[in-house]
C-alpha positions in Angstrom: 109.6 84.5 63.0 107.3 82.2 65.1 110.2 80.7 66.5 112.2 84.0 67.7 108.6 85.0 68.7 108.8 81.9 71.2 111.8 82.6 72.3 110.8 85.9 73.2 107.7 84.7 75.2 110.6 82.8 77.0 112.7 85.7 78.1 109.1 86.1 80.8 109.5 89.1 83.0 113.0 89.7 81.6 112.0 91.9 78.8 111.2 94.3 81.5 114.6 95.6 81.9 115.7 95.6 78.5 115.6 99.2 77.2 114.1 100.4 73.9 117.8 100.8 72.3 118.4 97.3 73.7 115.4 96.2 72.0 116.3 97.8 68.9 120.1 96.5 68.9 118.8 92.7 70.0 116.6 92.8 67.2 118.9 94.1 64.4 121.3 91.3 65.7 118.3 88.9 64.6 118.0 90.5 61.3 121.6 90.2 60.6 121.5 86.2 61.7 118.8 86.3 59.4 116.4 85.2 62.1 113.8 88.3 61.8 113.1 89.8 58.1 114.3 93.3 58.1 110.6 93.9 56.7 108.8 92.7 60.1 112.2 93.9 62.3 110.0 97.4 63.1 107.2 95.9 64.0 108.8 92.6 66.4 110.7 95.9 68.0 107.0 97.5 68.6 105.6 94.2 69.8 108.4 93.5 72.5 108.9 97.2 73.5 105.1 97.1 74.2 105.0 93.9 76.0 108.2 95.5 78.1 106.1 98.2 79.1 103.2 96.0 79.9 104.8 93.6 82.5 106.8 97.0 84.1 103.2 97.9 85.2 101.9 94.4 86.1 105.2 94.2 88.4 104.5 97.7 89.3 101.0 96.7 90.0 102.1 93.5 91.9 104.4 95.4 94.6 102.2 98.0 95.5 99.4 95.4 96.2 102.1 93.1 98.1 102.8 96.5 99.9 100.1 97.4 100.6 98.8 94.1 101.9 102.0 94.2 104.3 101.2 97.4 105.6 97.9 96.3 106.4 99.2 93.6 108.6 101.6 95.7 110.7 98.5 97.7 111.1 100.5 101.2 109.3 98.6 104.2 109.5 98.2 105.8 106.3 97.8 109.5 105.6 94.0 108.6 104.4 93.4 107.5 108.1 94.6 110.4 109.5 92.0 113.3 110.9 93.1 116.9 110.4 92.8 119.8 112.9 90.4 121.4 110.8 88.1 117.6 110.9 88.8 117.5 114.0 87.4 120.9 115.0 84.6 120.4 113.0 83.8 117.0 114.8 84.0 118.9 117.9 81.9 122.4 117.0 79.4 119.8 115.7 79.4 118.0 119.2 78.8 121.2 121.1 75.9 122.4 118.8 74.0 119.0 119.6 74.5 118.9 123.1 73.6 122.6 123.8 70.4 122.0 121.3 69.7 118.7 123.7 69.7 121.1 126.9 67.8 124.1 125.0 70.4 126.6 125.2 70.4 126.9 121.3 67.5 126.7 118.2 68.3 124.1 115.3 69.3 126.6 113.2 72.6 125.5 112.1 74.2 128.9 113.1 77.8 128.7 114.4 
């Protein structure tokens, strides 16, 4: 088994795209060569299915940060960057109140 398990460390990112049945079928193959004993079969399956999974979200991981990174140096605005109406509005009520409280037209009440 430690030498199939090698081989598997082998296949790198590749495991990735294999699907659970193709798991499954590659390592029934390996039972039948004799390779795998049908007792630990379930568990190799478990181990490579989970390690699949595993490097699908490190490469997921890895593009959005490479994305991302990109984006920031074609200077992208995002939708977190962006002010809305109603900020906007607010910015500008808030504005008002502090100049008309700098001239004395209005108490520092907070009303609106």
């Amino acid at each position: 088994m430690t030498n199939i398990f090698e081989k598997s460390i082998n296949l790198g990112l590749g495991i990735f795209v294999y699907s659970r049945e193709k798991i499954e079928d590659l390592v029934e193959e390996l039972v039948s060569k004799g390779e795998v004993a049908h007792k630990d079969a379930r568990k190799f399956t478990q181990e490579l299915i989970k390690r699949g999974e595993e490097q699908r979200e490190e490469l997921k991981k890895l593009i959005k940060d490479e994305v991302e990174e990109a984006l920031n140096h074609v200077n992208v605005v995002r939708e977190e960057d962006i002010v809305t109406k109603d900020e906007i509005t607010q910015i500008v009520r808030e504005e008002i109140m502090q100049v008309l409280q700098e001239k004395g037209i209005t108490k520092n009440d907070n009303t609106k």
